[in-house]
C-alpha angles and dihedrals in degrees: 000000000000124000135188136222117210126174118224101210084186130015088177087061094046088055095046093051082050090046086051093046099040092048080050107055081039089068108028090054089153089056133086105269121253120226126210130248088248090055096042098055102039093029116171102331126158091206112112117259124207124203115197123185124182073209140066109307088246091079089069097032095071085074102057093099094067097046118086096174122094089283119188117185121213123191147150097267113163130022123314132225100182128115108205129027103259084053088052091051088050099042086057111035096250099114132102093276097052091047081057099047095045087057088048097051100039085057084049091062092038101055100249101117143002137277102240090055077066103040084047098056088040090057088038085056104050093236115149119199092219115088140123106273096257094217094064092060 
């Protein structure tokens, strides 16, 4: 298996390039139909996409509507108690090893790989699944 990493320098300008080519194709029903740049680049590809944000999950999420792909948002959402940045994207699940996980994870529902290649790198990691849901502190 292969991944990619891309950088989204803007997910608002994403959306709003997805706002622009979906009003578009609403009102120009009798023309060929545009895509966006987000669906250009990704199409219809079964691979797992994962969105991170150093910000609320909501930022990557306004692009949603364009990714056909398994697509798994994380973001800082709730109320941090981290001192440096590494703490803070491990506090909330944002770091290296939760990215992984959420590909993992993502291949495991849909049928790519098996269960145990997650329950392996979870354990590698260090992750535990048992944690106080952060949004509720």
């Amino acid at each position: 298996m292969r991944s990619e990493i891309w950088s989204a320098t803007s997910y608002g300008e994403l959306r709003r390039e997805g706002m622009d080519v979906s009003r578009w194709n609403r009102l120009h029903p009798h023309e060929a139909i545009k895509t966006t740049w987000i669906e250009q680049q990704f199409g219809d590809g079964t691979s797992p996409i994962i969105a991170v944000s150093d910000n609320v999950a909501a930022v990557p999420e306004m692009i949603r509507e364009w990714v056909s792909a398994p697509f798994t948002v994380l973001g800082t959402d709730g109320f941090g108690r981290s001192d440096t940045r590494p703490a803070l994207r491990r506090f909330f699940e944002i770091d290296g090893e939760a990215v992984a996980l959420a590909a993992l994870s993502s291949l495991v529902r849909e049928g790519q790989m098996e269960a145990s290649v997650y329950a392996d790198a979870m354990a590698s990691f260090g992750v535990s699944a048992d944690r106080t849901d952060i949004t509720s502190l």
